[in-house]
TORLOMAR-251326 format. One record per residue (C-alpha): residue in three letters; y, z, x. Coordinates in steps of 0.02 Angstrom, whole numbers, padded with zeros to 5 digits, always signed. Layout:
<atoms>
ALAYZX ...
</atoms>
This chain:
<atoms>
UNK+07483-00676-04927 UNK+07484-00839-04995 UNK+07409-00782-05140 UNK+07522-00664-05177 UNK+07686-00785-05177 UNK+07579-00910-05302 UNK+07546-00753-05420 UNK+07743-00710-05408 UNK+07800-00911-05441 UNK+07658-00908-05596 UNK+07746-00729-05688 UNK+07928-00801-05627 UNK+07869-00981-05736 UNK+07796-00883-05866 UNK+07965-00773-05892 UNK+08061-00939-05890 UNK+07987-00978-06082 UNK+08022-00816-06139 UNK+08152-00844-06283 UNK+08310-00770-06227 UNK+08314-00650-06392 UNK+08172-00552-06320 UNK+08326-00434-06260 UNK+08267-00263-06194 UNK+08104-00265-06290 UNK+08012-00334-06187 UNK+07909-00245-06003 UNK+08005-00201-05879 UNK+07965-00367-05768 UNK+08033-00488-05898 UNK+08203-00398-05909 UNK+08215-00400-05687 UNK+08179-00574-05701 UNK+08287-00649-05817 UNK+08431-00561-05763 UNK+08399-00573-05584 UNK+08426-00388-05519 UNK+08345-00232-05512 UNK+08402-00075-05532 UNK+08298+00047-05413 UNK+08338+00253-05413 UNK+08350+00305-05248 UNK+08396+00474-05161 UNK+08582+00522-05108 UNK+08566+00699-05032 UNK+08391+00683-04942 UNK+08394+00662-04767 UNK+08345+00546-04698 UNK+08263+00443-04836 UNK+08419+00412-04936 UNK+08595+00516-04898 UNK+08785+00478-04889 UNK+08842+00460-04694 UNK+09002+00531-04621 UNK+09083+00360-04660 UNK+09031+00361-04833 UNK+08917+00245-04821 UNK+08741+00245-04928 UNK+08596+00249-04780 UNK+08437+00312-04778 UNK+08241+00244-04745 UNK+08220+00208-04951 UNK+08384+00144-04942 UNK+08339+00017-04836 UNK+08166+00001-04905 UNK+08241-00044-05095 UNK+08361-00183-04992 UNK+08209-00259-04900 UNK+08100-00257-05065 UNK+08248-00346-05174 UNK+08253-00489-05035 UNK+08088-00501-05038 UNK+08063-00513-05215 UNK+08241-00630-05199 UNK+08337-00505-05337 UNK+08498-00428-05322 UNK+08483-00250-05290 UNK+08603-00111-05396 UNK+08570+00059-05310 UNK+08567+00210-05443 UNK+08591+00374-05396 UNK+08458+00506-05437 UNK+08365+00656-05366 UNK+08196+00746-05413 UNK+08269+00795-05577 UNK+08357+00654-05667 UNK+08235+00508-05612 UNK+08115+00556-05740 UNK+08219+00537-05910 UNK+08316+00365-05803 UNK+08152+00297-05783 UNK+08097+00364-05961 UNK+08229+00286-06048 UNK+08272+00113-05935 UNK+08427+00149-05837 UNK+08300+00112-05683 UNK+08179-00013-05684 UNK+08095+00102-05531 UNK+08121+00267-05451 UNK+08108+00286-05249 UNK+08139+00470-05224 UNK+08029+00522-05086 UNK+07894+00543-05227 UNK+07724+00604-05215 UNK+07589+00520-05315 UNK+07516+00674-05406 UNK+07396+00706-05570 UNK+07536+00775-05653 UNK+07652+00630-05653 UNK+07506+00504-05673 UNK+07486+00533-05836 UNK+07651+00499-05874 UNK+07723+00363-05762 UNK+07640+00206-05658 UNK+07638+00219-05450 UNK+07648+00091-05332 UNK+07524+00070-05156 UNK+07601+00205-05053 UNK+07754+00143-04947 UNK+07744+00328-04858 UNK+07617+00487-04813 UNK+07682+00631-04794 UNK+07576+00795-04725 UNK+07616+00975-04707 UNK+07722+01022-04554 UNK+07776+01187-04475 UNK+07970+01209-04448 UNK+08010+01308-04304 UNK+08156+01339-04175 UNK+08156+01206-04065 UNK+08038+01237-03893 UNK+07965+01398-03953 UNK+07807+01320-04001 UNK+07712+01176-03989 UNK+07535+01183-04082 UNK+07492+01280-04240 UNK+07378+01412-04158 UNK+07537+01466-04053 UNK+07590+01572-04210 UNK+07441+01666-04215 UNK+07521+01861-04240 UNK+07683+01784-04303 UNK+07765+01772-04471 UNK+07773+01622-04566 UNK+07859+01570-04727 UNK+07798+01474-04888 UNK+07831+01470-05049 UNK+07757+01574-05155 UNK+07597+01517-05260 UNK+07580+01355-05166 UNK+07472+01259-05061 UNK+07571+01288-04924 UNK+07569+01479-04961 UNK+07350+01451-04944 UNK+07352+01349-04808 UNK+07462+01445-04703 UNK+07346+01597-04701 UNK+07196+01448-04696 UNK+07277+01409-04513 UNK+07314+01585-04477 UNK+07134+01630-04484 UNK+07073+01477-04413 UNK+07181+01540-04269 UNK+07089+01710-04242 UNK+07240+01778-04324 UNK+07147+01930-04395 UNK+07320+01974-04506 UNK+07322+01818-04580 UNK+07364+01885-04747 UNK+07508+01993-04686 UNK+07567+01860-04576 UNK+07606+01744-04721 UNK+07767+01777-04807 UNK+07792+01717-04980 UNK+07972+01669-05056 UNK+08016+01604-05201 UNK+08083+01447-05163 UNK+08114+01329-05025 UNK+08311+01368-04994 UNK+08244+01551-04956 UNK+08110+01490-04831 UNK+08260+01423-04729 UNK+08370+01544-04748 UNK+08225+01656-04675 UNK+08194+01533-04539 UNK+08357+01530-04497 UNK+08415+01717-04485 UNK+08205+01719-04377 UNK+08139+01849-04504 UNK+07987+01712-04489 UNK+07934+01604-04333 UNK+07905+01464-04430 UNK+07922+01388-04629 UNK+07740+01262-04676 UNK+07784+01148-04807 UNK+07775+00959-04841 UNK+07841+00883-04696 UNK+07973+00758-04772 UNK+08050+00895-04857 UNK+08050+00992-04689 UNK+08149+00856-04624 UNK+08284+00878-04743 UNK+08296+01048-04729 UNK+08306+01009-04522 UNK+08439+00913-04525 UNK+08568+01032-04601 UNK+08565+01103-04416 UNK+08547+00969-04307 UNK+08435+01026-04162 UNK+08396+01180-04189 UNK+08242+01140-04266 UNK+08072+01030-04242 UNK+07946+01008-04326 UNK+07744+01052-04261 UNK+07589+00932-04336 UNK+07465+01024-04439 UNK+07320+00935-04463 UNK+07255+00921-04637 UNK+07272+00768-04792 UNK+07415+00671-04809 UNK+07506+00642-04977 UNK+07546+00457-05036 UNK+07728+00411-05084 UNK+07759+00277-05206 UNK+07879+00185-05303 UNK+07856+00242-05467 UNK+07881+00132-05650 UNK+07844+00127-05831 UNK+07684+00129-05894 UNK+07600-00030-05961 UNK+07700-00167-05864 UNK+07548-00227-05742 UNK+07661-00369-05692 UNK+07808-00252-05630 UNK+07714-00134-05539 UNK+07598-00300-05458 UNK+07749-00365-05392 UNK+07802-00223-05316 UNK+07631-00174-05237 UNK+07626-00368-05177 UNK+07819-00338-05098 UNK+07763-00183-05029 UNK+07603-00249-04938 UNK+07711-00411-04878 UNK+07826-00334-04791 UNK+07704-00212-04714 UNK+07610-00353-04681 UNK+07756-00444-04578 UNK+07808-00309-04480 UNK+07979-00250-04585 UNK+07911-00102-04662 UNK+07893-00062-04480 UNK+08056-00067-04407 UNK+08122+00016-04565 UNK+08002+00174-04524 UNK+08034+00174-04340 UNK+08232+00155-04368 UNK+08237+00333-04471 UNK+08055+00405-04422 UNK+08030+00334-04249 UNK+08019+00459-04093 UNK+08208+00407-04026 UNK+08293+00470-04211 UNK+08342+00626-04235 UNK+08188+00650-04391 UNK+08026+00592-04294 UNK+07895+00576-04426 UNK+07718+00516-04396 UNK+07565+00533-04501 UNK+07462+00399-04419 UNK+07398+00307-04569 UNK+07429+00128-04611 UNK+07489+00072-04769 UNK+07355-00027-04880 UNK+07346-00207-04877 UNK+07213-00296-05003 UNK+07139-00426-04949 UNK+07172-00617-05023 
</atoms>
């Protein structure tokens, strides 16, 4: 680690010479360091990794994660509200110097944007009424919801069959979109709705336990902060930050305050976050 703080104190000396008049033009790292904050998008109605409590407060696992990071990286912190929609163009344009919206490093965004080292995995999950079932195979001969022309959708009838389910096919019921999954989970037209588990969990939580979730094994999915393209300094800092606090045990007590098995959204994926090696 002590490599990384000597890399940090070397860009935070070099942005010290930059002339002042460099404004806005130049990366993303130069403007966070000279005026000593950054501005991170993170989620508002996504439980639990970013949501506004009963009290009005603004809580949630990224939430926490964006405060720990700014410490670390010994910036002020201004919280932005975004969601899966406006993050893009923010990010696009510089309202946000980073987005943190329970995003999944994909192909399709790579081309596009910069990720960070994953902070999060998420994996496909099975949501079912709570203490119907506890393994996948249990639903062999049962209904179960995805959306329609996804992976879910494949790998649903994948399990199915790997179940001896010999109406695999049938058994799968397609929908057009999440919101209608639930709704169909809810009024038990299906015994169960396999989708990414993080967005499971927010689905969950709109009826507090009533649901659960059921592991599915399979790949996880890497979530990341995600930046601008061509700033190598930014997005190092932020993969150093990230690996730090992994490293020194907060990353930890952030997942096990919102993902650990006494919180209403237990979450577990069982893969470590990478740390490179000095």
């Amino acid at each position: 680690m002590a490599f990384c703080r000597i890399f940090v104190a070397m860009l935070v000396l070099i942005v010290t010479f930059i002339p002042v008049g460099a404004g806005n033009c130049g990366p993303v790292f130069d403007r966070v360091m000279k005026r000593g904050v950054v501005r991170l998008g993170l989620p508002y109605n996504r439980v639990p990794q970013g949501f506004i409590g009963p009290d009005g407060k603004w809580v949630g696992f990224e939430v926490d994660l964006a405060g720990a990071m700014a410490r670390h990286m010994n910036l002020k912190l201004e919280k932005v509200k975004v969601n899966g929609k406006t993050w893009p163009p923010m990010l696009a344009d510089g309202r946000v110097d980073g987005a943190m919206c329970r995003i999944r490093h994909s192909r399709s965004l790579d081309g596009e944007f910069d990720f960070s080292v994953a902070y999060l995995y998420d994996a496909l999950r099975i949501l079912a009424l709570k203490g119907l079932f506890k393994r996948p195979e249990q639903l062999k001969g049962h209904k179960i919801a995805a959306v329609q022309g996804s992976v879910s959708e494949q790998e649903a009838m994948r399990m199915l069959r790997a179940a001896g389910d010999e109406a695999a096919e049938k058994n799968v019921v397609s929908y057009p979109d999440r919101p209608s999954c639930f709704m169909a989970l809810g009024r038990e037209k299906v015994s169960g709705w396999l989708d990414a588990g993080l967005v499971l969990l927010e689905y969950g939580a709109k009826s507090p336990g009533r649901f659960e979730l059921i592991e599915v094994a399979g790949a996880t999915s890497p979530i990341a902060v995600v930046v601008s393209q061509n700033d190598s300094a930014w997005r190092d800092l932020i993969n150093f930050t990230i690996q730090d606090i992994a490293a020194d045990g907060s990353l930890k007590k952030i997942y096990d305050k919102w993902f650990g098995p006494n919180t209403p959204h237990t979450f577990s994926v069982g893969r470590s976050i990478e740390v490179w090696s000095e």
